[in-house]
C-alpha positions as CSV (number, residue, x, y, z in Angstrom):
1,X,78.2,-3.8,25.1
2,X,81.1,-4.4,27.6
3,X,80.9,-8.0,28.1
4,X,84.0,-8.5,30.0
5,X,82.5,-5.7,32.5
6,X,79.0,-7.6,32.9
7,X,81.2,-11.0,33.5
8,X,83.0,-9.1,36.0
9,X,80.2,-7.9,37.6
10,X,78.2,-11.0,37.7
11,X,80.8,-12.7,38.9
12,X,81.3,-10.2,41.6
13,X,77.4,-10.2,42.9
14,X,78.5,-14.0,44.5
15,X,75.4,-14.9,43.2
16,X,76.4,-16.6,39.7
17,X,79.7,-17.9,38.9
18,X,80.7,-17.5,34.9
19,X,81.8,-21.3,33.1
20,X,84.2,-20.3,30.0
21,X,85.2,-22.7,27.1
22,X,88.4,-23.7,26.9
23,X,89.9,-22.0,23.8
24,X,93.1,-23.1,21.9
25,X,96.3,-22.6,24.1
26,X,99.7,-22.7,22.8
27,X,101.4,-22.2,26.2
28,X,101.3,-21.1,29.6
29,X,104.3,-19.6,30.4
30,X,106.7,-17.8,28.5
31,X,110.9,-17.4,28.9
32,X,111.0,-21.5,29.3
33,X,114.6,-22.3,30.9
34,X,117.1,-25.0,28.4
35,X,116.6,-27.6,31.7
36,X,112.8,-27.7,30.7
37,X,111.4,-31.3,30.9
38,X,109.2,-32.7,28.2
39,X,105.3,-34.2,29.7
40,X,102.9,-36.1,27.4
41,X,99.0,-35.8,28.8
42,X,97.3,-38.6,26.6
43,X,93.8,-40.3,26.6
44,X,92.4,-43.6,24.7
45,X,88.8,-44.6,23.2
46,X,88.4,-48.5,23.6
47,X,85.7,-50.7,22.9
48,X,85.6,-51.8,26.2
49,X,87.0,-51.8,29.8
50,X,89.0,-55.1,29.8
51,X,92.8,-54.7,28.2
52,X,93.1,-58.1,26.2
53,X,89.9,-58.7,25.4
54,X,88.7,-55.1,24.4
55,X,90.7,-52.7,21.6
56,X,91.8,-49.0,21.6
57,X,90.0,-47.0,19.0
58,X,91.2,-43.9,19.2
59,X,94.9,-42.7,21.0
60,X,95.7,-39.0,21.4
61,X,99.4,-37.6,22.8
62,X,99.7,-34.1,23.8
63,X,103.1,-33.2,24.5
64,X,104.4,-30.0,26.5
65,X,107.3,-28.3,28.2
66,X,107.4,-28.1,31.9
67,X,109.4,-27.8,35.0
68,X,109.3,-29.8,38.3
69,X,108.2,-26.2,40.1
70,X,104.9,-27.0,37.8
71,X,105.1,-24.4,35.4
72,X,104.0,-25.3,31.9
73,X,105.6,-23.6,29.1
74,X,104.5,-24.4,25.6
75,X,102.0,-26.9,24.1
76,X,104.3,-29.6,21.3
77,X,103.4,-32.7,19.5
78,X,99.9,-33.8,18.8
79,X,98.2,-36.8,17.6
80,X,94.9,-37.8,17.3
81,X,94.2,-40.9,15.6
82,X,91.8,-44.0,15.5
83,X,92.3,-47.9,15.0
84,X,89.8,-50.2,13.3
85,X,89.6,-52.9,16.7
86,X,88.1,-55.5,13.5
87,X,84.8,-55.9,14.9
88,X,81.7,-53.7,15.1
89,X,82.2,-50.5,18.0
90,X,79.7,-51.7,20.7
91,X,76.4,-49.3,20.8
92,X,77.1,-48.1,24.3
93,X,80.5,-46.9,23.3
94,X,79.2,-45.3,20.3
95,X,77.1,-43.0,22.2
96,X,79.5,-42.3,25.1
97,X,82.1,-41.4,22.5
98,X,80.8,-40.4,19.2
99,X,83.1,-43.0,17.3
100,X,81.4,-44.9,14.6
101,X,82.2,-47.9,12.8
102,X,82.7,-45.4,9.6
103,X,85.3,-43.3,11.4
104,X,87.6,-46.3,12.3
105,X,87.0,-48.0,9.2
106,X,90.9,-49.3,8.0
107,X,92.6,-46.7,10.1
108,X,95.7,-47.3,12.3
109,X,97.9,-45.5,14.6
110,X,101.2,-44.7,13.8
111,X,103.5,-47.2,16.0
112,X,106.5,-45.0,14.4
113,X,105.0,-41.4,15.2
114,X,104.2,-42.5,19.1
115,X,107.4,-43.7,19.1
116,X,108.9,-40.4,18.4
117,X,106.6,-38.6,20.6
118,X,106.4,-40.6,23.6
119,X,110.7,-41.4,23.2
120,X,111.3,-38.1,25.0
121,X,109.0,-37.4,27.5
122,X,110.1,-37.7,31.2
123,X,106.4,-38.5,32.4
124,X,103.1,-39.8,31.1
125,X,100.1,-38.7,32.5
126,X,96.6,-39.7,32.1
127,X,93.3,-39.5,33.7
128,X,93.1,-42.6,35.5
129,X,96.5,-43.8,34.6
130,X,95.2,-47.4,35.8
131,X,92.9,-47.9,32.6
132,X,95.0,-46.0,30.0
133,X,98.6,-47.7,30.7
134,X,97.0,-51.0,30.6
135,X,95.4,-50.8,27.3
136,X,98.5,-49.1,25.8
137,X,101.5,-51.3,27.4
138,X,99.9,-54.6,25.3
139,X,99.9,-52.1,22.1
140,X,103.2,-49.8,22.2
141,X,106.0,-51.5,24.5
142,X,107.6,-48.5,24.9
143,X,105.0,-47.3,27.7
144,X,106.8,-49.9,29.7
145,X,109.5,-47.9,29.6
146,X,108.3,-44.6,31.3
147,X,107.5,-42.9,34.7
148,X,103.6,-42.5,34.6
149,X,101.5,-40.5,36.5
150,X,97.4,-40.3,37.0
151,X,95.5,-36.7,37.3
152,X,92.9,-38.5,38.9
153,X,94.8,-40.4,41.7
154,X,97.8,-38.4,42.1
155,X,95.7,-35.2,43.3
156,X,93.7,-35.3,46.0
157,X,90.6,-33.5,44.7
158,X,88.2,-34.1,47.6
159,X,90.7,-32.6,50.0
160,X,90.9,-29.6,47.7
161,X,87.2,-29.0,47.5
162,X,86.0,-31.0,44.6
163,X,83.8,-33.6,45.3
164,X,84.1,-36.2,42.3
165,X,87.6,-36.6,40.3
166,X,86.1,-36.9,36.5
167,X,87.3,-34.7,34.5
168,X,84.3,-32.8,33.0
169,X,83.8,-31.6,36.9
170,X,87.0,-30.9,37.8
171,X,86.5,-28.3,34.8
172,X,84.0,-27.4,36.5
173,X,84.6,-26.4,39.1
174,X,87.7,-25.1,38.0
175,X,85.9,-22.4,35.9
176,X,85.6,-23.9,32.3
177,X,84.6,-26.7,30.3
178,X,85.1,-28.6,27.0
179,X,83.8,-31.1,24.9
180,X,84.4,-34.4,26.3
181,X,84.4,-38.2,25.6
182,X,87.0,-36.9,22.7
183,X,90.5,-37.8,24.0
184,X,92.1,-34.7,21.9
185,X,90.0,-32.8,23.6
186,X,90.4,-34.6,27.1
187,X,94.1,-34.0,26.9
188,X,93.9,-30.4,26.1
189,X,91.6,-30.3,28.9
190,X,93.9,-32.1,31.4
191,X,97.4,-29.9,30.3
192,X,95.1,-26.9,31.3
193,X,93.9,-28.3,35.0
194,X,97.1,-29.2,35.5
195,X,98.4,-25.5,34.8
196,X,95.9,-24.0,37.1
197,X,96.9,-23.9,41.2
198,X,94.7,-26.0,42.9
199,X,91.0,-24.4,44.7
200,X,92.2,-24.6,48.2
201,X,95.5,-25.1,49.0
202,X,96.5,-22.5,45.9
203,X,99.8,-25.0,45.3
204,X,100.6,-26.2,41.6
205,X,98.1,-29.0,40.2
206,X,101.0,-30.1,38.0
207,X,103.6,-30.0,41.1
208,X,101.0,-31.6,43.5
209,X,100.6,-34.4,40.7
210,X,104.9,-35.0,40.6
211,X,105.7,-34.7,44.1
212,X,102.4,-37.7,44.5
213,X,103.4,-39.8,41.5
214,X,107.4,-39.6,42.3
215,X,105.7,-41.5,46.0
216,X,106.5,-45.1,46.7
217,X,104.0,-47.2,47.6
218,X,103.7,-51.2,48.6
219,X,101.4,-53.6,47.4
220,X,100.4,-56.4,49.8
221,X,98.5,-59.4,49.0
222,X,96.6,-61.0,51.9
223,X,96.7,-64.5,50.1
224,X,95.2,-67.4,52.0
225,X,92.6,-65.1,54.4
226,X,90.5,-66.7,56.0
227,X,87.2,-67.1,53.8
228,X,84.7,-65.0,56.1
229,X,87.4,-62.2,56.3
230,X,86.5,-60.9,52.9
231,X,84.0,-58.6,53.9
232,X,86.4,-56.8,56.6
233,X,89.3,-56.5,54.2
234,X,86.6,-55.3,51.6
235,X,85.9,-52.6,53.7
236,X,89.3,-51.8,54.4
237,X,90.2,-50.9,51.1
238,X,91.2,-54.0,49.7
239,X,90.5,-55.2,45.8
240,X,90.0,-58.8,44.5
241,X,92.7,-60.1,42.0
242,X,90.8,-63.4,40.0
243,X,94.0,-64.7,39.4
244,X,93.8,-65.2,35.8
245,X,96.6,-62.2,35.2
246,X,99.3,-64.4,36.7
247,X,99.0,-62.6,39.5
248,X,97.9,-64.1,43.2
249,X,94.1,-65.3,43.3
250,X,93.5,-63.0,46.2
251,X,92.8,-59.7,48.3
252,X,95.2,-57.0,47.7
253,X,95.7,-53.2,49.0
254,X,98.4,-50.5,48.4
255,X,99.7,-48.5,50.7
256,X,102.0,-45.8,51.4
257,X,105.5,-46.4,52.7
258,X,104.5,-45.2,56.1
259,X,101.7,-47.4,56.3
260,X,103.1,-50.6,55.2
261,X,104.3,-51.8,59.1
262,X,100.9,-51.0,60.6
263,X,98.6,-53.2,57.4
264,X,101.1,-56.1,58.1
265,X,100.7,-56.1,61.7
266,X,96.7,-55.6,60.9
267,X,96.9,-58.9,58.4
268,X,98.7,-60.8,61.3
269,X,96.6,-59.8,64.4
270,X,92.8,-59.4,62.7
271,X,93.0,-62.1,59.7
272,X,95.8,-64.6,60.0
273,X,95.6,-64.5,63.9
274,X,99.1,-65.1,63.6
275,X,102.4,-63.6,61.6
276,X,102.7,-65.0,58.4
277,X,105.2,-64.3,55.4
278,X,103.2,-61.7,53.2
279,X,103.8,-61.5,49.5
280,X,104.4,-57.4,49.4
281,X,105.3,-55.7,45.9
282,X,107.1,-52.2,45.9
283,X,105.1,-49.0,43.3
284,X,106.9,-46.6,41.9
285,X,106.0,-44.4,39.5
286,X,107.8,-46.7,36.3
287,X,105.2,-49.6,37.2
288,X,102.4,-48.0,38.8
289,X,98.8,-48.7,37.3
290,X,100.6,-51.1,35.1
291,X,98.9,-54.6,34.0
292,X,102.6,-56.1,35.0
293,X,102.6,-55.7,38.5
């Protein structure tokens, strides 16, 4: 039996389309040029979804060569490994992720061996860079230190064609899947989106990612608006800070540069009424999605 001939041909009736598991890969491209640049994909397990209250409890790094153009070259460093968070895995995380109480039991990452790994990478990327960097910037200060940027945010999926930016779908609909809720396997999974040209425009999802993340972008706080304004600046985009992060007790929104003249004069002529000196914080891609900023 010819199965690469019946996948062909299935795939060919434009009737049924043909999901693969992603297998082992060691690399992508071969002949990698000295300039290559070092990437590290990484996901984290927590107990939770609030950094300083809830604990990582399991970190994996997945580093790789790469250029700016958006080629990947070969897959380097790995590690997988989980942290007792001292206090019983909650049951909801248990299920979503398959980590136990047993399998944490006295274990702790390696501050020394994410050191190393992380030292020489030019960019950190995650999934939703806004969760990950936040957790791991209270555990590993040398996160602080790096350019980061998100495979969620930093590509815009719904203009390519796929309609929801988790990762198991984007697999999807990119013609394979994995085993997720693993971050090993998450990261793996990420490194080979990011290889892969993107479903409509064809360009690099890896290049699309840099050219986004290397963006500036401004974050103005709307601090003092008016009360009953909340629900117009809610729809516009804007996000509630509670203050208790030492940052303003008020509505905030990020923008690109090219927008940042046109949301001021909004704040001034549909909520203040009036121009008023706006607290406005510059993002880059060294403190973007970081609990510092």
């Amino acid at each position: 039996m010819d199965i690469q001939k019946i996948i062909k041909d299935i795939e060919e009736s434009g009737d049924y389309r043909i999901v693969r598991r992603l297998k082992e890969v060691s690399g992508y491209h071969e002949n990698a040029p000295s300039e290559r640049l070092i990437g590290l994909f990484l996901d984290v397990e927590t107990t939770g979804l609030t950094p300083g209250v809830d604990k990582i409890i399991e970190l994996a790094l997945v580093s790789f060569e790469f250029l700016s153009d958006g080629r990947i070259f070969k897959i380097l460093d790995r590690l997988d490994e989980f942290e007792d968070p001292g206090f019983p895995i909650p049951e909801g995380i248990v299920k979503l992720t398959g980590i136990t109480d047993e399998m944490v039991h006295g274990k702790h990452i390696d501050v020394d061996t994410v050191n190393r790994i992380v030292e020489s990478a030019s960019v950190v990327i995650a999934h939703n860079a806004n969760f990950d960097r936040q957790f791991l910037e209270s555990s590993f200060p040398i996160f602080e230190k790096k350019a980061w940027a998100c495979s969620m945010k930093d590509i815009p999926w719904r203009e390519e064609g796929v309609e929801s930016s988790k990762l198991e779908y984007i697999a999807y609909k990119l013609g394979f899947f994995f085993d997720g809720h693993r971050a090993i396997n998450d990261c793996l999974a990420g490194i080979h989106v990011l290889s892969m040209p993107l479903p409509s425009s064809n360009e690099s999802a890896l290049k699309t990612l840099l050219d986004n993340a290397r963006k500036k972008e401004y974050r103005i706080w709307a601090e003092g608006s008016p009360f009953d304004s909340k629900d117009i600046l809610k729809a516009r985009g804007y996000r509630w800070n509670a203050g208790d992060n030492g940052k303003p007790k008020a509505w905030f929104v990020d923008v690109p540069s090219e927008s940042m003249k046109d949301e001021i004069g909004f704040l001034h002529s549909e909520i203040y009424n009036q121009e008023v000196e706006l607290r406005v914080d510059l993002l880059n891609a060294f403190n973007r999605f970081s609990g510092r900023i």
